[in-house]
C-alpha positions, 0 to 999 in steps of 0.5 A, spaced: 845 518 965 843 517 957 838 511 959 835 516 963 834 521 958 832 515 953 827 513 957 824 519 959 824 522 952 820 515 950 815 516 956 813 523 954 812 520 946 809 515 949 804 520 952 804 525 946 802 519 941 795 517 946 794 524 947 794 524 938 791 518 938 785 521 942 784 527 939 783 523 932 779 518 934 774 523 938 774 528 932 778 534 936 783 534 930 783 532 923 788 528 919 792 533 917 794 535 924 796 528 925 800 527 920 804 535 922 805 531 928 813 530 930 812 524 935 818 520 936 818 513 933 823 509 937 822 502 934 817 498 929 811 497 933 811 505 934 811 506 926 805 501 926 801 504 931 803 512 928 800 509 922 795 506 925 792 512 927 793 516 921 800 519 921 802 519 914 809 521 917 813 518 921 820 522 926 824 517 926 831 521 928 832 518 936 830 512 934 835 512 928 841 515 933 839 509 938 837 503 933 841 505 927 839 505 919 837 497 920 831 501 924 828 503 917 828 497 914 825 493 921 819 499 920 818 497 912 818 489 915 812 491 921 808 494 917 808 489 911 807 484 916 802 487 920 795 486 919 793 493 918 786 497 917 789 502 913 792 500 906 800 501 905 801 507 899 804 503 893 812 503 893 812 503 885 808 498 880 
């Protein structure tokens, strides 16, 4: 019954995502609506693809319940190691 939850919550941020993405690359809706957006990210290569497509912010609550706190640092070394058209904010110096 959880795998059947899990998987259903992912397949509808999956679609909530594409409709996101969309709606930015189309010009529908601005930065700022999708940096509000709440869309689950359940592991890494989610975050990239948030990012990618101009999230600032990312909701990693189920990710984090399913994946643990490793989960957080496995998003850092993604993006780090990404080749990304959006440059990464500065952490410090």
């Amino acid at each position: 019954a959880r795998l059947a939850a899990l998987t259903s919550i992912y397949a509808h941020a999956r679609q909530n995502q594409k409709l996101m993405e969309d709606l930015y690359v189309h010009g529908r809706i601005g930065k700022t609506e999708v940096h509000a957006a709440q869309i689950k990210t359940m592991n890494a290569e989610d975050a990239c693809i948030r990012y990618q497509a101009g999230a600032d912010l990312l909701q990693i609550y189920t990710g984090f319940i399913y994946e643990g706190p490793a989960l957080v640092q496995r998003i850092v070394q993604a993006m780090v190691a990404a080749p990304m058209t959006r440059k990464l904010p500065s952490m410090g110096k």
